[in-house]
C-alpha positions as CSV (number, residue, x, y, z in Angstrom):
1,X,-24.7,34.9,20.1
2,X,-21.9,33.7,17.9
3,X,-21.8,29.7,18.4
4,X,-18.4,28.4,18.0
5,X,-19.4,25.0,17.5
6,X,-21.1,25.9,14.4
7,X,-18.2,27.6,12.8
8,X,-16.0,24.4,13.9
9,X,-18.8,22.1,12.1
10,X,-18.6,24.6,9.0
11,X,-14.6,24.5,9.1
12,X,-15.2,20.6,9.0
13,X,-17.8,20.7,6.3
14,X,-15.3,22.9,4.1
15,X,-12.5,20.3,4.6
16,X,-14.2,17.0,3.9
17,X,-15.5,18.7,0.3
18,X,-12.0,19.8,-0.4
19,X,-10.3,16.4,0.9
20,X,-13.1,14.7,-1.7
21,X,-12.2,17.4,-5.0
22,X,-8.9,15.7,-4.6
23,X,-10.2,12.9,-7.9
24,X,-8.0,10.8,-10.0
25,X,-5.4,10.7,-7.3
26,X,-1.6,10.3,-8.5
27,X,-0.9,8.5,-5.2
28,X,-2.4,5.2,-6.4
29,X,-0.6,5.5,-9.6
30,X,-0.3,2.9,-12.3
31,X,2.7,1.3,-11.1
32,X,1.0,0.5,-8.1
33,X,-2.2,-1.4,-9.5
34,X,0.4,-3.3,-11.7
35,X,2.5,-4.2,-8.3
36,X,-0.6,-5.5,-6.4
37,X,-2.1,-7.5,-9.6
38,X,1.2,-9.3,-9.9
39,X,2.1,-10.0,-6.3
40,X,-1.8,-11.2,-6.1
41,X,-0.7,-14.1,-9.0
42,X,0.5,-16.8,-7.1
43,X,3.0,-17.8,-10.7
44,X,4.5,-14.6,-10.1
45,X,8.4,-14.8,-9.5
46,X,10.9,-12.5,-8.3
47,X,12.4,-11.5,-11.9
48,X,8.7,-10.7,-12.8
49,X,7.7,-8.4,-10.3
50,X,11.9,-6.8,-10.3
51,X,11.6,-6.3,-13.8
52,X,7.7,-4.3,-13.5
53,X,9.5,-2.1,-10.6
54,X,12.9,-1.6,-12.7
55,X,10.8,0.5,-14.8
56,X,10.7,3.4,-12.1
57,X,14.1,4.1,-11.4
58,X,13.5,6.5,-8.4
59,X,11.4,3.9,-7.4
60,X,14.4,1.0,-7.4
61,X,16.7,3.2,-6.3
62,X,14.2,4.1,-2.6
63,X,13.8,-0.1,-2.6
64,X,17.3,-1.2,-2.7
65,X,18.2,1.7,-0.4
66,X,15.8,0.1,2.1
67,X,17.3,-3.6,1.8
68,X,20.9,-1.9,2.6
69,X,19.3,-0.4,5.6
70,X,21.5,-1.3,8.7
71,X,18.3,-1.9,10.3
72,X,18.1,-5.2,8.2
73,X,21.3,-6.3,9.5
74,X,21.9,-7.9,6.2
75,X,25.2,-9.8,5.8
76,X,26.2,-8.6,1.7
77,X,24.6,-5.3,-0.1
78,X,21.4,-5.8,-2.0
79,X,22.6,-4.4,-5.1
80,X,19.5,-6.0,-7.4
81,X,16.1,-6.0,-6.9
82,X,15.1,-9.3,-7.7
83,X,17.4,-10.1,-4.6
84,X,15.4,-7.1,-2.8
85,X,12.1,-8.8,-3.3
86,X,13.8,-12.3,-2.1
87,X,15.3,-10.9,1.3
88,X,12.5,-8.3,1.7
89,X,9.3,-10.5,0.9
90,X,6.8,-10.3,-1.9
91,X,4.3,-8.5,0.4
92,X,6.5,-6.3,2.1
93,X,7.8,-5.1,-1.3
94,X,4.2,-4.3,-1.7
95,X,4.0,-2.2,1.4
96,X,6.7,-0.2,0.2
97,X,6.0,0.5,-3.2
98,X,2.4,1.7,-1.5
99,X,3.8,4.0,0.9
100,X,6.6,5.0,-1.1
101,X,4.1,6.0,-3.7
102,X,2.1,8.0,-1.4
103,X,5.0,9.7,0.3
104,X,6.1,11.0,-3.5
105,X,2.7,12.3,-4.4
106,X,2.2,14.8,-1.8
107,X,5.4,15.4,0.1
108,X,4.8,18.8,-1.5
109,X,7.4,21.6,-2.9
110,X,9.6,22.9,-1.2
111,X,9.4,26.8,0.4
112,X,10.5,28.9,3.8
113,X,7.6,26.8,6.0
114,X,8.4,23.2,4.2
115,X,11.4,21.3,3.6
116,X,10.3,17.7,1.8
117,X,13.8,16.1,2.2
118,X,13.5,16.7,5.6
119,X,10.1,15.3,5.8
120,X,11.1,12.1,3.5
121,X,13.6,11.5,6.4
122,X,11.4,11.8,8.9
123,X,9.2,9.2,7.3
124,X,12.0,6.9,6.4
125,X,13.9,6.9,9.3
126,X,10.3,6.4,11.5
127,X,9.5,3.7,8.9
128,X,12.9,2.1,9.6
129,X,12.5,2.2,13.7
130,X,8.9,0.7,13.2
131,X,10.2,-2.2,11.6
132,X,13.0,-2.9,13.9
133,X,11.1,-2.1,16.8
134,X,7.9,-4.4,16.0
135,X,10.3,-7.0,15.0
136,X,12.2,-6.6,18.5
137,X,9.2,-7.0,20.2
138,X,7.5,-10.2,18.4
139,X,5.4,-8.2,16.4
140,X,5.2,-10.5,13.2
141,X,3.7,-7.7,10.9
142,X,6.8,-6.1,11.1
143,X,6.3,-4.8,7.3
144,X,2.5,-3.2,8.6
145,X,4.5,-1.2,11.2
146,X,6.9,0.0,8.2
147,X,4.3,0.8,6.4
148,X,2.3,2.8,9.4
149,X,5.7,4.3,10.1
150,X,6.4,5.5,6.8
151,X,2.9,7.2,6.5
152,X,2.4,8.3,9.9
153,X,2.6,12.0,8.9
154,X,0.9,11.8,5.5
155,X,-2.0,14.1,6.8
156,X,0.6,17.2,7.2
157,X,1.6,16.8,3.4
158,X,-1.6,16.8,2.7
159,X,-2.4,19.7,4.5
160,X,0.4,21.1,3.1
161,X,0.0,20.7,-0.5
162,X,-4.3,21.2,-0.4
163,X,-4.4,23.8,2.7
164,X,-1.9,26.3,1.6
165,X,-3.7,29.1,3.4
166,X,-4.8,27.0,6.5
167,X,-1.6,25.6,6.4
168,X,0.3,29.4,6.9
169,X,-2.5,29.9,9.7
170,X,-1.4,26.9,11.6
171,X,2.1,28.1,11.8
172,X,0.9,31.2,13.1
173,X,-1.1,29.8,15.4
174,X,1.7,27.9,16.6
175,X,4.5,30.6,16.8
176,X,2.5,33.2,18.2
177,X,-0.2,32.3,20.2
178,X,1.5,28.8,21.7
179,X,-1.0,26.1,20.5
180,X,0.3,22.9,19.7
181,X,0.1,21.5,16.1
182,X,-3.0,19.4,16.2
183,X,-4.5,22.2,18.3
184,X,-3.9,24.6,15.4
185,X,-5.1,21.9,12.9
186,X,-8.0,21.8,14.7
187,X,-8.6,24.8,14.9
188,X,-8.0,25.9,11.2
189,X,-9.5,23.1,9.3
190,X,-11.6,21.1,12.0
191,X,-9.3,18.0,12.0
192,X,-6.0,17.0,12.8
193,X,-3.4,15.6,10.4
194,X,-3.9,12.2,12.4
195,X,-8.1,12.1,11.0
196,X,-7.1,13.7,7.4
197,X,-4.7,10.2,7.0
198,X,-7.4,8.0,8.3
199,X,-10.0,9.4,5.7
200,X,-8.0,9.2,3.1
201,X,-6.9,5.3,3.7
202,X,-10.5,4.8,3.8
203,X,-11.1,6.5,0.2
204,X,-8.4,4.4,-0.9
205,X,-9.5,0.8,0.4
206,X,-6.2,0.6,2.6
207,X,-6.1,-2.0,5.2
208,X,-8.1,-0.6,8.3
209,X,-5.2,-1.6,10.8
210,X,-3.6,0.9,8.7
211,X,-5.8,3.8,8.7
212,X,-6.1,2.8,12.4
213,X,-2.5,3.2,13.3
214,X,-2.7,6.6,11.5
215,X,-5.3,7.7,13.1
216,X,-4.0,7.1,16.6
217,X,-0.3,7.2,16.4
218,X,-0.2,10.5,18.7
219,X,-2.7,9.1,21.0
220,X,-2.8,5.3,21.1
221,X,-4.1,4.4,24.1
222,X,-7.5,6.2,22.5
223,X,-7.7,3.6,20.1
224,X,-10.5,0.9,20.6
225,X,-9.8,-1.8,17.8
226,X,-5.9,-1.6,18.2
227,X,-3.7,-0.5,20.1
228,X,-0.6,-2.2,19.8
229,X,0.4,-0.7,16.1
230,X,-0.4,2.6,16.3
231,X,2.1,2.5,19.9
232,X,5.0,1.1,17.8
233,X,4.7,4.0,15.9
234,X,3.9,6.8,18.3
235,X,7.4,4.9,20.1
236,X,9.6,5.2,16.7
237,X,8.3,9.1,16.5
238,X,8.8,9.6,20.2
239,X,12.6,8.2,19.8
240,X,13.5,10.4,16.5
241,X,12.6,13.6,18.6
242,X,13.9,12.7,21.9
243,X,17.5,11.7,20.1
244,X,16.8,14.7,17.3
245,X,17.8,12.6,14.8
246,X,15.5,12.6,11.6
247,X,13.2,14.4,13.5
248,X,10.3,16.7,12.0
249,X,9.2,20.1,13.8
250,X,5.7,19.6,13.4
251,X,6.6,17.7,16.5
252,X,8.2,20.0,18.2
253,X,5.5,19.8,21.2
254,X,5.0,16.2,21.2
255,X,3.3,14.8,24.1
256,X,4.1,11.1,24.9
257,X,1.7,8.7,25.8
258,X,2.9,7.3,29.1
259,X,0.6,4.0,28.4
260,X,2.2,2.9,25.5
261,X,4.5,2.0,28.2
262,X,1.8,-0.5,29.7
263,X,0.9,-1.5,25.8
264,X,4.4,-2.5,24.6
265,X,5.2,-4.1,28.1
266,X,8.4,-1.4,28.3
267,X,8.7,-1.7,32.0
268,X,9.2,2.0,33.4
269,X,10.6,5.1,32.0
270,X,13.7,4.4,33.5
271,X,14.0,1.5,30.6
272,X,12.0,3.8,28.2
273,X,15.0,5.6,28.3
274,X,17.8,3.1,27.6
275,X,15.3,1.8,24.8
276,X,15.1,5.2,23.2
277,X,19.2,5.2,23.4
278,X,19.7,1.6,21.9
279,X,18.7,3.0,18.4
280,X,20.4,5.4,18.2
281,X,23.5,4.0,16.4
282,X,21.2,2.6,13.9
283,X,19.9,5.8,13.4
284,X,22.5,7.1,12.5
285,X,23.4,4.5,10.0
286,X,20.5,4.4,8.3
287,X,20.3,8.7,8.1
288,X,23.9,7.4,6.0
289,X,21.8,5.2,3.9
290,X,19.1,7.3,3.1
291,X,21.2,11.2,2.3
292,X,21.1,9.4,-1.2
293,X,17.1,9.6,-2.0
């Protein structure tokens, strides 16, 4: 008798060894140790640590396009970043250069199943609601929802880039026989894009409210050590689909959480709605902003 259960554990077992081949990692690149050892000094000025990032100029360029967002609501343009690092905050500047490392790395090439600039503007623009939104609601690690928001879909790029073949089966699987995304991920390589991020935060040594909020950011009422996080950015991913702007189609059958309502003390879906609609001019700015990466 043919045990599907076992295949499913062998699927897994074939996943895990390929997600640990992936050594010497580019996404934690030199840069980035440099970054954390010199925001950890507590001598460490701004014209230090803007001088260490000046070095990467795609890097500069993805900062200072972040401190002009409209989401800021800064009153002059950032046009330095020593004066990035002042407005945005040593550790958030940290966050960024994290994430935006990691987003580099394996937002993959592109092809006729993946387009990255549309994918960097998914993560960006969800990134740039998380923010907003956290900060709207009190949430004072507003630069932790960034973060979250900016990464929330690093387990498709990795899927992408290290599951070619699964990858071209989960499309298939979608199109033709109607499964939803993480059904198909599940199916294909035992885990959904949502686990993949959470392991790899964990190889990395990434805060575990991160790798939490990954984890859970399709389902966050699931989530046992925190739920309010991973909610802000299930919310910010809800909003770019519902107002398809800088929206992604690997959500294309997103199913919202109704209580993430309850979680983020939204009221009803009657003021769900007029939420959603309040970003939308900001949205809009900031998909301005960011046509430049």
């Amino acid at each position: 008798m043919h045990d599907k259960n076992t295949d499913s554990k062998a699927i897994q077992e074939l996943t895990i060894s390929k997600l640990s081949g992936i050594k010497n990692l580019p996404s934690i690149p030199f840069i980035l140790h440099e970054v954390s050892d010199i925001i950890e000094n507590p001598y460490t000025s701004a014209s230090q640590l803007g001088t260490l990032i000046s070095k990467d100029q795609g890097l500069s360029t993805k900062i200072l396009s972040i401190a002009n967002s409209p989401f800021y609501g800064l009153p002059r343009k950032v046009s330095t970043i020593d004066f990035a690092i002042v407005i945005l905050g040593f550790e958030h500047i940290k966050n960024v250069v994290i994430a935006l490392s990691l987003i580099e790395t394996f937002k993959g090439e592109n092809n006729k199943n993946w387009n990255k600039r549309e994918f960097t503007k998914h993560s960006l623009i969800t990134a740039f609601l998380a923010k907003k939104i956290a900060s709207d609601l009190g949430f004072y690690k507003s630069g932790e929802a960034f973060t979250a928001g900016l990464l929330h879909d690093l387990g498709v790029t990795v899927i992408n880039k290290f599951f070619k073949t699964e990858y071209e089966h989960i499309l298939y699987s979608v199109k033709e026989d109607g499964l939803s995304y993480l059904e198909a991920e599940l199916l294909h390589i035992g885990f959904t894009h949502c686990d993949i991020a959470k392991y790899l935060c964990e190889k990395w040594n990434l805060p575990a409210t991160l790798a939490n909020a990954l984890k859970y950011h399709h389902n966050p009422s699931e989530s046992e050590i925190d739920t309010f996080l991973p909610s802000i950015i299930h919310v910010s991913d809800y909003i770019t689909k519902t107002l398809q702007l800088g929206d992604f189609f690997w959500d294309e059958n997103y199913q919202f959480d109704p209580k993430v309502i309850e979680i983020l003390k939204l009221g009803d879906e009657e003021y769900l709605e007029s939420f959603t609609n309040s970003y939308k001019q900001s949205i809009e700015k900031n998909l301005e902003i960011i046509s430049v990466l």
